[in-house]
C-alpha positions as CSV (number, residue, x, y, z in Angstrom):
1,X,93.5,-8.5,-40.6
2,X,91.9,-8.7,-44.1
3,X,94.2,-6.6,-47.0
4,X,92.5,-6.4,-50.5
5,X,94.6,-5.7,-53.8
6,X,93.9,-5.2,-57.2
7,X,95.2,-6.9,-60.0
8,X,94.0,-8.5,-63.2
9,X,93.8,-12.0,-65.9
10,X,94.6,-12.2,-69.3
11,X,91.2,-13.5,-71.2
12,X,92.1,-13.4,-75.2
13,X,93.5,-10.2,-75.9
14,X,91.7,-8.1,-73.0
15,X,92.2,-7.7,-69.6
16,X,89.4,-8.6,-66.4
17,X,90.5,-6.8,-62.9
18,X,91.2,-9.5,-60.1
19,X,90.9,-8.6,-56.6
20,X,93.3,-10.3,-54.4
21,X,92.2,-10.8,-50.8
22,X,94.5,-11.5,-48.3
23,X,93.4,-12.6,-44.6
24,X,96.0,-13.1,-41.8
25,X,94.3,-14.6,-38.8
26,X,94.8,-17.1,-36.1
27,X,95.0,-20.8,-36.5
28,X,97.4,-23.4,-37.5
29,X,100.3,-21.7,-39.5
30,X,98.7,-22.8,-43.3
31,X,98.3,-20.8,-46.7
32,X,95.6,-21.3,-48.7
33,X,94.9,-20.2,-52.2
34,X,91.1,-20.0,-53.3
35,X,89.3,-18.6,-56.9
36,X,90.4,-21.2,-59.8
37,X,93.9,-20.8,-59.2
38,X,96.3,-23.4,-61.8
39,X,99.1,-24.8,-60.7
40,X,101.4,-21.3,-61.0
41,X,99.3,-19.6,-59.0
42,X,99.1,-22.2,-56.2
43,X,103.1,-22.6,-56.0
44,X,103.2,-18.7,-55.9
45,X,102.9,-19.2,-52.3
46,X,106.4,-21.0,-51.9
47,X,107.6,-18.1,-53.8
48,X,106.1,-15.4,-52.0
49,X,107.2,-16.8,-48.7
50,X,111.1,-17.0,-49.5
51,X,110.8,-13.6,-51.2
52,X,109.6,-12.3,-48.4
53,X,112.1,-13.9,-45.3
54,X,115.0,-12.9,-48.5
55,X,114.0,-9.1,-48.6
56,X,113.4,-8.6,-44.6
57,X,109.8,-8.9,-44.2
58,X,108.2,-11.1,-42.1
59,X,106.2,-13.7,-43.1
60,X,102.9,-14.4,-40.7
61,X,103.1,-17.9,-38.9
62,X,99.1,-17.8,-39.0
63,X,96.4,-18.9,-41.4
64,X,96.5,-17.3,-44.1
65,X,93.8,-17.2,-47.2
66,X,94.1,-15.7,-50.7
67,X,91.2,-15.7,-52.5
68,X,90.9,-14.1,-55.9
69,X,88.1,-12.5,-57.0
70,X,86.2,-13.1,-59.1
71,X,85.8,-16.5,-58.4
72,X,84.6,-18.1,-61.6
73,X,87.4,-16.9,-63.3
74,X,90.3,-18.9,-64.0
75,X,93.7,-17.5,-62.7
76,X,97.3,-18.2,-64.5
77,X,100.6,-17.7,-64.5
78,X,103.0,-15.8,-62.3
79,X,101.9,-12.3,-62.5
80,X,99.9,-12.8,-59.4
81,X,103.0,-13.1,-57.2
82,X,103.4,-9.1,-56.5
83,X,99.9,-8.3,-55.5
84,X,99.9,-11.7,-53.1
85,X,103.2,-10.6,-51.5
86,X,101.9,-7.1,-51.0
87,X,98.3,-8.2,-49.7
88,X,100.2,-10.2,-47.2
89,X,102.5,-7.4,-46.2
90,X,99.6,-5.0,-45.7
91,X,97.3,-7.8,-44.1
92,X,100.1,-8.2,-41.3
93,X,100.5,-4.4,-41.3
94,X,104.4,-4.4,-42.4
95,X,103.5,-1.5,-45.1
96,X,101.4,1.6,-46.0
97,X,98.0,0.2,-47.2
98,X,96.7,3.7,-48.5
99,X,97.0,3.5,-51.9
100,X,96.3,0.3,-52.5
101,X,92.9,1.1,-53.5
102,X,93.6,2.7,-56.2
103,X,96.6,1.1,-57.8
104,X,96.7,-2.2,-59.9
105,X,100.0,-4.7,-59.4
106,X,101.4,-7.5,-61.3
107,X,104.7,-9.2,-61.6
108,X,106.8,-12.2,-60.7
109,X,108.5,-12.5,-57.7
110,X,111.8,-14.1,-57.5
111,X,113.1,-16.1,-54.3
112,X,115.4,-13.0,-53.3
113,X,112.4,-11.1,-53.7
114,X,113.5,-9.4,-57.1
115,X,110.4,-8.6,-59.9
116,X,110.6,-10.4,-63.3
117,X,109.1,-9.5,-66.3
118,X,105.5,-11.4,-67.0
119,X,103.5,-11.4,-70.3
120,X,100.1,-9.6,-70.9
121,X,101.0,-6.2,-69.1
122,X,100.0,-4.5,-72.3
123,X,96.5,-5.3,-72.5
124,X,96.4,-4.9,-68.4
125,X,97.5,-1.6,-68.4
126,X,95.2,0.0,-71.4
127,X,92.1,-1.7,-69.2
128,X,93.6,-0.2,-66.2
129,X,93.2,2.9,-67.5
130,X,89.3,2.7,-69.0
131,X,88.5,1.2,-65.4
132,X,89.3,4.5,-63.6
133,X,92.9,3.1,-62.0
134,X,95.8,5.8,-60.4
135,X,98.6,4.0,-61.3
136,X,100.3,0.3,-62.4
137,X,103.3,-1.3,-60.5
138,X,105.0,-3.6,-62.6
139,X,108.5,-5.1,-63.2
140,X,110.9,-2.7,-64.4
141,X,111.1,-4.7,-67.6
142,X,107.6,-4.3,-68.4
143,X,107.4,-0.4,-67.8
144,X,108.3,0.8,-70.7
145,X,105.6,-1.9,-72.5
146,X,103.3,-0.5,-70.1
147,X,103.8,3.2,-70.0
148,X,102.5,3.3,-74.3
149,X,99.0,3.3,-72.7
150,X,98.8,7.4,-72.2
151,X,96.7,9.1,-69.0
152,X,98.4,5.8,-66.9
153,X,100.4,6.3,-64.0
154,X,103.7,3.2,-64.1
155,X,105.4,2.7,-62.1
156,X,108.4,0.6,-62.8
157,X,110.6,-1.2,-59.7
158,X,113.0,-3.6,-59.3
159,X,111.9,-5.5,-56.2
160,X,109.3,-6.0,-53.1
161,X,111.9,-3.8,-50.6
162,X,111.0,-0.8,-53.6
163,X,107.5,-1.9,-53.8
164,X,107.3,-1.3,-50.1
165,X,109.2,1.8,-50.1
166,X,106.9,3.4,-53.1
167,X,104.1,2.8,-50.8
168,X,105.3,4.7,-47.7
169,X,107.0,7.2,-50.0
170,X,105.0,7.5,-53.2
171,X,106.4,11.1,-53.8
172,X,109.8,9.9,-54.5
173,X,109.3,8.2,-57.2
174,X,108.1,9.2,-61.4
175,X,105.7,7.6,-63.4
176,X,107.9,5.9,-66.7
177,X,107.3,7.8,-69.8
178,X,107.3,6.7,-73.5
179,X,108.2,8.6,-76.8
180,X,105.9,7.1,-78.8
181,X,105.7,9.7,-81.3
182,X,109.5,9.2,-81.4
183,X,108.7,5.4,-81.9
184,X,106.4,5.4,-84.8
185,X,108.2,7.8,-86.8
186,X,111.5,6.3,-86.4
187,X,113.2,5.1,-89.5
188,X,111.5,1.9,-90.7
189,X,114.7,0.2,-92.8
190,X,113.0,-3.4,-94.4
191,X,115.8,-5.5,-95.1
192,X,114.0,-6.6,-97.9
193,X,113.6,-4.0,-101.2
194,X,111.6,-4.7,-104.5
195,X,114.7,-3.2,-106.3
196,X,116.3,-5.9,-105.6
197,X,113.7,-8.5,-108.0
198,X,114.5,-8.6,-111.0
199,X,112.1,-8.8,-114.0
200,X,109.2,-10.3,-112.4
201,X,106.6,-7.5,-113.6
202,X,103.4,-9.2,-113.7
203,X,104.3,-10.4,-110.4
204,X,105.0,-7.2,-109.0
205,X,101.8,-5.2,-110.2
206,X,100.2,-8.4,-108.3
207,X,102.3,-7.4,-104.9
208,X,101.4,-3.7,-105.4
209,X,97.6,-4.3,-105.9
210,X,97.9,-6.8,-102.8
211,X,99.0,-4.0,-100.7
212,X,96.7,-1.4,-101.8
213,X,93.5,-3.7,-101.2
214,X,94.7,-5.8,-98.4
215,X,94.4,-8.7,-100.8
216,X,95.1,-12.4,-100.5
217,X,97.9,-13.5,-102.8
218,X,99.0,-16.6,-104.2
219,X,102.6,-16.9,-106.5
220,X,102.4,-20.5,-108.8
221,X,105.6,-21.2,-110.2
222,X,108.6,-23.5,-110.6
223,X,111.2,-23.6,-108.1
224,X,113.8,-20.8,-107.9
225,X,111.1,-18.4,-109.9
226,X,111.5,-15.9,-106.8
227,X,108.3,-16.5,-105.2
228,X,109.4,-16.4,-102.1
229,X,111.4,-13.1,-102.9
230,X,108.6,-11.3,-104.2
231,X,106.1,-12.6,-100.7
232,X,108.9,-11.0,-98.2
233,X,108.9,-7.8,-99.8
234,X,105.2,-7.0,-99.5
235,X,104.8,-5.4,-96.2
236,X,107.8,-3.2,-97.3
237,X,105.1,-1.4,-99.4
238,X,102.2,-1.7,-97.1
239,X,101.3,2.2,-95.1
240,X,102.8,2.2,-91.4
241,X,100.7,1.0,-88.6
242,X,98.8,4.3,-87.1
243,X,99.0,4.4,-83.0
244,X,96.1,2.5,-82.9
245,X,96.9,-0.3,-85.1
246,X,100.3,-0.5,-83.3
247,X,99.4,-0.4,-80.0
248,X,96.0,-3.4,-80.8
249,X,99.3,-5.5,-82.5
250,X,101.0,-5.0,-79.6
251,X,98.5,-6.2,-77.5
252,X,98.2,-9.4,-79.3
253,X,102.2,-10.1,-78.9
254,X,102.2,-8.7,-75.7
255,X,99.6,-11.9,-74.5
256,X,101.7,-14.2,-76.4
257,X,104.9,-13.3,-74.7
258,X,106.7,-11.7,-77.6
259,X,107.0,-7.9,-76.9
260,X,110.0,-8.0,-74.9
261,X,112.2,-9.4,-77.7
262,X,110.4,-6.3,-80.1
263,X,110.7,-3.5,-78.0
264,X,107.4,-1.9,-75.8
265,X,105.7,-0.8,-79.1
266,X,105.1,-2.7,-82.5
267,X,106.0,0.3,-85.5
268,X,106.5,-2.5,-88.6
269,X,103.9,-4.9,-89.7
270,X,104.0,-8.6,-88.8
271,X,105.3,-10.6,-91.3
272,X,104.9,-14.8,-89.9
273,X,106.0,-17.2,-92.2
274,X,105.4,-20.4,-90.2
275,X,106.7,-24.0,-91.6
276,X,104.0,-26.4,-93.3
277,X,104.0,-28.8,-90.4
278,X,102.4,-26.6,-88.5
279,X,98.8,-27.6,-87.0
280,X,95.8,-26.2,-87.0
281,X,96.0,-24.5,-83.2
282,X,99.2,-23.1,-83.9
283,X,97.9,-21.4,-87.0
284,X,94.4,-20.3,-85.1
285,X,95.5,-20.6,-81.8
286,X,94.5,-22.6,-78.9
287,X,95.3,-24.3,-75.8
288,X,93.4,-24.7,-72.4
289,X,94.2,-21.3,-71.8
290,X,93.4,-20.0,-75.7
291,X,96.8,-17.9,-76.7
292,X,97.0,-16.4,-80.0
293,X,98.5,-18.1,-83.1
294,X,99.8,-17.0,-85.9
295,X,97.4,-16.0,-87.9
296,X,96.2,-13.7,-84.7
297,X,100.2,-12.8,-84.8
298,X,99.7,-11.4,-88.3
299,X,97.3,-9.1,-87.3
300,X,98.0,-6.0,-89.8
301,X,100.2,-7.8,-91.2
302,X,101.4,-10.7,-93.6
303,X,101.0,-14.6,-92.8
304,X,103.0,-15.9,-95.6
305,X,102.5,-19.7,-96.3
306,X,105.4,-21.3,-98.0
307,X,104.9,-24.7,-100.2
308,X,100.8,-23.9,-99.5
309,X,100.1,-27.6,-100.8
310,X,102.5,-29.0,-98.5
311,X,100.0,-28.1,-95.4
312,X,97.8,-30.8,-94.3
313,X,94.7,-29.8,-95.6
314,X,92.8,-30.2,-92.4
315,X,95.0,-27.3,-91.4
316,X,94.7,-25.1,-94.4
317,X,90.7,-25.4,-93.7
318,X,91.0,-23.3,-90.3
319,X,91.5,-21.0,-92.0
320,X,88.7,-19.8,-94.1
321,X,86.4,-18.2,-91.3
322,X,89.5,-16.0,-90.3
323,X,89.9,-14.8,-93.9
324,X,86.4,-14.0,-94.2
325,X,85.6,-12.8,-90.9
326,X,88.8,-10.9,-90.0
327,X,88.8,-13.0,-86.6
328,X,88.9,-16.4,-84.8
329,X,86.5,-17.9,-82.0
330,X,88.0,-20.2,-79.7
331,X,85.6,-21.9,-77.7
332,X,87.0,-23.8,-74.6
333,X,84.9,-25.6,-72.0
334,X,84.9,-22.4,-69.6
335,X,85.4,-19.7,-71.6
336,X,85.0,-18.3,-75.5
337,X,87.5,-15.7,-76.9
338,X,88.0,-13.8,-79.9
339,X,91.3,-12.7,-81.4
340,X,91.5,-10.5,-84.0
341,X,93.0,-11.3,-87.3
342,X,92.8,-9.0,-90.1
343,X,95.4,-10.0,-92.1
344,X,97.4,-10.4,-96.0
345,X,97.6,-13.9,-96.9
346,X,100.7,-14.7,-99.5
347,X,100.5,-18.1,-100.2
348,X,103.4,-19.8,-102.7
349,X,103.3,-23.3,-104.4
350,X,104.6,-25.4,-107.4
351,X,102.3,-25.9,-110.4
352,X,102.8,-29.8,-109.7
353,X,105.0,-32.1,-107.3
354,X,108.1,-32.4,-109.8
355,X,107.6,-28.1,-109.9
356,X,108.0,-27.9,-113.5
357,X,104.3,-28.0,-115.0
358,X,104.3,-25.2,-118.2
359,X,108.0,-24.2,-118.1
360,X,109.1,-23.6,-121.0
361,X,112.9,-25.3,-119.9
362,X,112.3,-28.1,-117.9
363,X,109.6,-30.8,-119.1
364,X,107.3,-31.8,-116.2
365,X,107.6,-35.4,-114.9
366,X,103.9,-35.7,-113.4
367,X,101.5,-37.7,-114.7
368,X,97.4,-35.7,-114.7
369,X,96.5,-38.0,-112.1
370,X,99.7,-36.7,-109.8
371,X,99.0,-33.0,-110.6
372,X,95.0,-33.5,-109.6
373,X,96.2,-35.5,-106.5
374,X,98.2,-32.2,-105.8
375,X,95.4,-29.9,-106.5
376,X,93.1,-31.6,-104.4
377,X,94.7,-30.5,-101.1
378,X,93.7,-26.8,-101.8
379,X,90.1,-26.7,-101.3
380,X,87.2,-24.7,-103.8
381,X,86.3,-22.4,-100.9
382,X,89.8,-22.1,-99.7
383,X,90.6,-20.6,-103.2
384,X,87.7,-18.6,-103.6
385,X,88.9,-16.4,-101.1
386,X,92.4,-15.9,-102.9
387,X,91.6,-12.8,-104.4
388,X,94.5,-12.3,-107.0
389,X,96.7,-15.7,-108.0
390,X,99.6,-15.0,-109.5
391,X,101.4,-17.3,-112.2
392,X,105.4,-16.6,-111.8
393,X,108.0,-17.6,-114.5
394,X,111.4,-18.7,-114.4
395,X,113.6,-15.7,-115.7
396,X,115.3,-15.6,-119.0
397,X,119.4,-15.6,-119.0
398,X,119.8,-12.1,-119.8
399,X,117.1,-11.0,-117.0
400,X,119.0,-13.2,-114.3
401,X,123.3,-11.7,-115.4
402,X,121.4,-7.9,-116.2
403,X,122.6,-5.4,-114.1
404,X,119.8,-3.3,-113.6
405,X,117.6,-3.2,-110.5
406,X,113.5,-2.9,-110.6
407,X,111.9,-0.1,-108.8
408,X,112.3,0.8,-104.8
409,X,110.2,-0.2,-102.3
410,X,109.8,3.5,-101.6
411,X,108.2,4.6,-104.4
412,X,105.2,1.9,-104.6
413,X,104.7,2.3,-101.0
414,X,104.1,5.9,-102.3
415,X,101.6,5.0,-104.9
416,X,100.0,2.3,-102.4
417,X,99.7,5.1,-99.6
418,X,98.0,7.8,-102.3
419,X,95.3,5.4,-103.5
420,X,95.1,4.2,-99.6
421,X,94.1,7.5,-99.0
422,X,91.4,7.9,-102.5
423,X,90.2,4.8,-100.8
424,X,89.5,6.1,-97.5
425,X,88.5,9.2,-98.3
426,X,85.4,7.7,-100.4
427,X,84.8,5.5,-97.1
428,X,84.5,8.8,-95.2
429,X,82.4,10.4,-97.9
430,X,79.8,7.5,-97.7
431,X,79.9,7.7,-94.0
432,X,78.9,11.3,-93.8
433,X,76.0,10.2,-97.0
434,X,74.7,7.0,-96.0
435,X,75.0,7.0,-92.5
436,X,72.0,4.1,-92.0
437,X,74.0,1.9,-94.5
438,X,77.7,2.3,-93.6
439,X,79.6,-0.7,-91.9
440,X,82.0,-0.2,-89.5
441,X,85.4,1.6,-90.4
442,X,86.5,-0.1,-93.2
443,X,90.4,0.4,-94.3
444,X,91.1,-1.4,-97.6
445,X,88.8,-2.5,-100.2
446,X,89.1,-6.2,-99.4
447,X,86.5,-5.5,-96.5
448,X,84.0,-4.5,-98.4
449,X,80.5,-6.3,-98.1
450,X,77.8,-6.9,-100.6
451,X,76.3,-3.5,-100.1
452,X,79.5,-1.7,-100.7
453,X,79.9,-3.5,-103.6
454,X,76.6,-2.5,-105.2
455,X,77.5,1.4,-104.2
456,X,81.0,1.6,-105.5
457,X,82.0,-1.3,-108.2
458,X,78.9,-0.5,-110.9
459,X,79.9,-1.8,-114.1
460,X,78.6,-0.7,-117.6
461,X,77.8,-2.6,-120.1
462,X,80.9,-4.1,-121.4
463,X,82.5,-4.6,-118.5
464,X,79.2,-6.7,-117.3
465,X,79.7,-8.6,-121.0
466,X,83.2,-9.3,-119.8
467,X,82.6,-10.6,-116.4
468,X,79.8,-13.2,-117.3
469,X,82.1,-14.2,-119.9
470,X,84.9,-15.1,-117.5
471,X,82.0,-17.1,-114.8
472,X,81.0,-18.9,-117.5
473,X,84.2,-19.7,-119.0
474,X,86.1,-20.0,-115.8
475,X,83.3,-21.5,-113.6
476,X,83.6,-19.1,-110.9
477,X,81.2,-19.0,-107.6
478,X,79.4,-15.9,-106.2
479,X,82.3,-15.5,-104.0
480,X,84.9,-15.5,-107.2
481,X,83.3,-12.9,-109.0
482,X,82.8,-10.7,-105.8
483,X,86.6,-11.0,-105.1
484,X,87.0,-9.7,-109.1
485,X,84.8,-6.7,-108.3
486,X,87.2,-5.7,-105.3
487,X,90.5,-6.4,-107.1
488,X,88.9,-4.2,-109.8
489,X,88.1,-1.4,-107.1
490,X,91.8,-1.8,-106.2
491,X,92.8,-1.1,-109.7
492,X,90.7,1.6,-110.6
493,X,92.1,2.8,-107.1
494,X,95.6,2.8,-108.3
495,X,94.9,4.5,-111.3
496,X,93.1,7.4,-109.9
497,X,89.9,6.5,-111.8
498,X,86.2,7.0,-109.6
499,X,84.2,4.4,-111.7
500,X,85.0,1.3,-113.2
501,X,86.2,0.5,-116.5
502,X,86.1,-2.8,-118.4
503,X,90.4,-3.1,-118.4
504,X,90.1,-2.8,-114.8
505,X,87.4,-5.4,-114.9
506,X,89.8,-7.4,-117.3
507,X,93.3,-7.0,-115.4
508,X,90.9,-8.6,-112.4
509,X,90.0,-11.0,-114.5
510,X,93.4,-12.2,-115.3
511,X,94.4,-13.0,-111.6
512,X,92.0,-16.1,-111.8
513,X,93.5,-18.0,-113.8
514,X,95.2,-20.3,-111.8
515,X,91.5,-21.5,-110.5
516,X,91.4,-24.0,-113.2
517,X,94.7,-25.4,-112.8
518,X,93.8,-28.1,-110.9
């Protein structure tokens, strides 16, 4: 008797439905396994058998053949246990077959036929839903994860004899439900609180401008200057994640494997601070089966780069189509995906290898040649796209013994939210205006193209003097001064001003110093 399921593969982020075709008919006793299976699909049949002599069922000592539809696509990973066991049990007419045409099922079978948890349900269940499916049967450890998709039946169980007793008795059990409104506005407490830097101003007004524009940031200064301080306090300030942009984060962690140990819904922005010997795949992401790295796992979020010029430079290179583009390609030899990854790079280094180059305490112990050789591993395009660059002191004795503490976290992330909101509100205006010329939905000013930046960062006269003072001075590229224009956007953002003004221009100006350091 032929038995057809439905379940579905991971491919990037999004989810293809798989059917799974089960045929139980005379012949030696075998199992086969057909439709680019790997090697964890192919030993699911070992499983599937124990699971099923372990919960009562009988398993068929016929021929039996799986095949996986479609069958082009490459299948992984556990997840197809469930449906396989359940094709087989409805094949050889051991359960109710009626609703398995319209429900999807994935999990991991254990050898005494308990479900595990498997990674990717997420992304499966929101496709689930578009492609017109009842209801989704997963481990109870992925139901919750599941049930954030809304207008999605789960159902949640604990093992095949459940599994089997659902599909006689469907009415005695309840789809899972999720609070999410409960979730997102649930007290978000960051460990880490700008009142707790002190001094630091210039550095601060660079973190606060960061946040507003979704601007890349880079802190130069001598060790113990509180670089890394100020970096792990910036998405303390940033707006919360909408539904939206929680659930598409969650998705991304959900493929990787990493939702369980965060709950079924991401409320906080990522924050990855991954060490400097990491490669390039684990930064872009990669593998035969691509899997999102951490750039992809900083999706709304901050990838903060610690000791930048310690990075092979090989490495630091991958990066530059994510920052410009807002996502990564990863082409393999059957397949190409696309992760997203729109995020705030914070970069920090030393102004030379001894650390002390320009304090005004410790003399520097580097020879020119040592600081260019240190220079040299950050690339001229690489730079170009760090929009503000930062130059952090050591603090003075009285700043580090004084008692007093700089402003909360709470009140810039007010400020940051309000000119958020001027922002998108002129986004929406010039929607509803120049609908022929609009981009997609932009939401910070860091996004902008070349045409937004002709619309909405006009300069007068002396703020035109000013700027082709500093390219000339500063020998700045195209892409240089388009990052000034945005930072200045930012600031005449903050400051509730419509058009630009030459100190915005000028304050923009400032945060490029650092490109002729090398």
């Amino acid at each position: 008797m032929l038995a057809r399921i439905w379940s579905a593969a991971i491919v990037g982020i999004d989810a293809v439905k798989v059917g799974v075709e089960v045929d139980v008919a005379g012949g030696l006793p075998k199992t086969l396994v057909v439709g680019l299976p790997d090697a964890a699909v192919q030993e699911s049949k070992e499983r599937v058998k124990a699971a099923l002599k372990n919960s009562g069922f009988a398993f068929p000592v016929r021929k039996i053949v799986i095949n996986l539809t479609p069958a082009d696509l490459r299948k992984e990973g556990p997840s197809f246990d469930l449906p396989i066991s359940v094709g087989i049990l409805a094949a050889s007419e051991q359960i109710n077959a009626q609703l398995l045409g319209d429900h999807l099922f994935l999990g991991e079978v254990s050898l005494d036929g308990s479900l595990r948890a498997v990674a990717g349900v997420l992304p499966i269940a929101a496709a689930a839903r578009n492609l017109g499916i009842a209801g989704l049967v997963v481990p109870k450890d992925n139901a919750q994860e599941a049930a954030v998709v809304k207008d999605l039946a789960v159902y949640g169980l604990k093992s095949l004899t459940e599994v089997a007793d659902f599909l006689d008795r469907p009415e005695k059990y309840q789809p899972v439900k999720s609070d999410i409104q409960s979730k997102l506005e649930q007290s978000r407490l960051y460990l880490h609180n700008l009142k707790d830097v002190k001094g630091q101003v210039h550095a601060r007004r660079a973190l606060e401008i960061a946040a507003v524009g979704g601007h890349n940031l880079i802190f130069v200064g001598p060790p113990g200057s509180g670089k890394t301080m100020l970096a792990k306090r910036l998405p303390g300030i940033l707006p919360p994640l909408s539904f939206l942009e929680a659930l598409e984060v969650s998705q991304i962690y959900s493929v990787a494997g990493l939702l369980k140990d965060k709950g079924s819904l991401i409320t906080e922005r990522p924050f990855r601070s991954p060490h400097h010997s990491a490669s390039g795949p684990s930064l872009v992401g990669g593998g035969s089966f691509p899997r999102p790295g951490e750039i992809s796992l900083s999706h709304k979020g901050v990838l903060f780069l610690d000791e930048l010029t310690e990075f092979k430079r090989n490495v630091l290179e991958f990066l530059r189509q994510p920052l410009e583009d807002g996502f990564v390609t990863i082409s393999r030899t059957r397949q190409s995906v696309m992760f997203p990854a729109q995020f705030t790079l914070v970069a920090s280094t030393n102004p030379c290898p001894c650390g002390y180059f320009g304090d005004p305490i410790q003399p520097c112990t580097c020879s020119p040649r040592q600081r260019e050789q240190y220079w040299a591993k950050l690339s001229g395009p690489l730079m170009d796209r760090i929009d503000l660059q930062v130059a952090v002191n050591r603090l003075k004795p009285e700043e580090m013994i004084a008692q007093t503490t700089g402003e909360d976290s709470t009140s810039v992330r007010a400020r940051v939210i309000a000119a958020r909101e001027r922002t998108a509100h002129r986004w929406q205006t010039d929607k509803q205006e120049n609908t022929k010329l609009s981009s997609p939905q932009i939401t910070c000013n860091a996004e902008m193209n070349s045409s937004h930046l002709r619309r909405f960062c006009q300069l007068d006269q002396a703020s035109s003097n000013l700027l082709e003072g500093a390219i000339r001075k500063l020998g700045l590229s195209a892409r240089a001064m388009d990052r000034i224009l945005k930072v200045s956007r930012t600031i005449a953002d903050l400051a509730g001003d419509e058009h630009l003004k030459s100190h915005h221009v000028a304050e923009a100006i400032q945060y490029r110093t650092i490109d002729r350091l090398q």
